[in-house]
N, C-alpha and C positions, 0 to 999 in steps of 0.2 A: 504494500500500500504506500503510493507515494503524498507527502505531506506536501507538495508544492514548494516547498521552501530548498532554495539553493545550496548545496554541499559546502561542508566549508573548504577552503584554500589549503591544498596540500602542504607543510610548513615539515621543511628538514634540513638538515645541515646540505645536503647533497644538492638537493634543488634552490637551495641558495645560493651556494657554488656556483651551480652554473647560469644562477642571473646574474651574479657578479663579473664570472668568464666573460657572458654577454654584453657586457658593459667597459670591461675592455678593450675589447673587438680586437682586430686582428692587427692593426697600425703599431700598438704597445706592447713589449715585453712585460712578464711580469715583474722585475725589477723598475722598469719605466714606471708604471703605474702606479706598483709601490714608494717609490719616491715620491712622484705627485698624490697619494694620498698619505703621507708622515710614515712606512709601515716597511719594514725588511720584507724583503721577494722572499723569504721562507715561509711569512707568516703570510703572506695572501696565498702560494701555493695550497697551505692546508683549510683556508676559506674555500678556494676554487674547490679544491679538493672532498669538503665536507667532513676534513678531519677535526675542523675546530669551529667553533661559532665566533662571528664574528661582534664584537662588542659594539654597543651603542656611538658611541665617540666615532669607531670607524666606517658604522652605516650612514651618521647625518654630514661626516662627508663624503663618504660616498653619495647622496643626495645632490649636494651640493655642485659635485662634480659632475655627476651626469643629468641630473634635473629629473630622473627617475622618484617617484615618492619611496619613502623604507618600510609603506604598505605593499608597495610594487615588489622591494626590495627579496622582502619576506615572503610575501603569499602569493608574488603572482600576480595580485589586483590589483585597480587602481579603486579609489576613493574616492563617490564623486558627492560634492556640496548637492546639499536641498533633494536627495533622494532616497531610498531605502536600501 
């Protein structure tokens, strides 16, 4: 029996990863990136990677950098004002 109501946003270290990877792209190492977000290329390898979560401080700027929301960040979705 379905309730109508929308599943929620799959939320794992893995699939975080790879919307961080995604926000990367392909132009920047991870060293590069690293740099431009304060963070050694080891420790974004294991965000990419889904061996580590990545901490507050490092997702609102990741935000900032890529203009992605740290709802997108996490779950995939965006957040939209004045709606359910």
């Amino acid at each position: 029996m379905s309730s109508g109501k929308k599943q929620p946003a799959k939320i794992g270290l893995k699939v975080i990863g790879r919307r961080i990877r995604e926000l990367r792209g392909f132009d920047l190492t991870q060293a590069q990136f690293g740099k431009m977000l304060g963070i050694p290329q080891t420790t974004l390898s294991k965000y990419e990677k889904g061996q580590a979560a990545p901490p507050l401080d490092f997702l609102v700027r990741l935000k900032a950098h890529s203009g992605k929301s740290i709802d997108w960040i996490v779950t995939g979705e965006e957040k939209h004002d004045g709606g359910n």
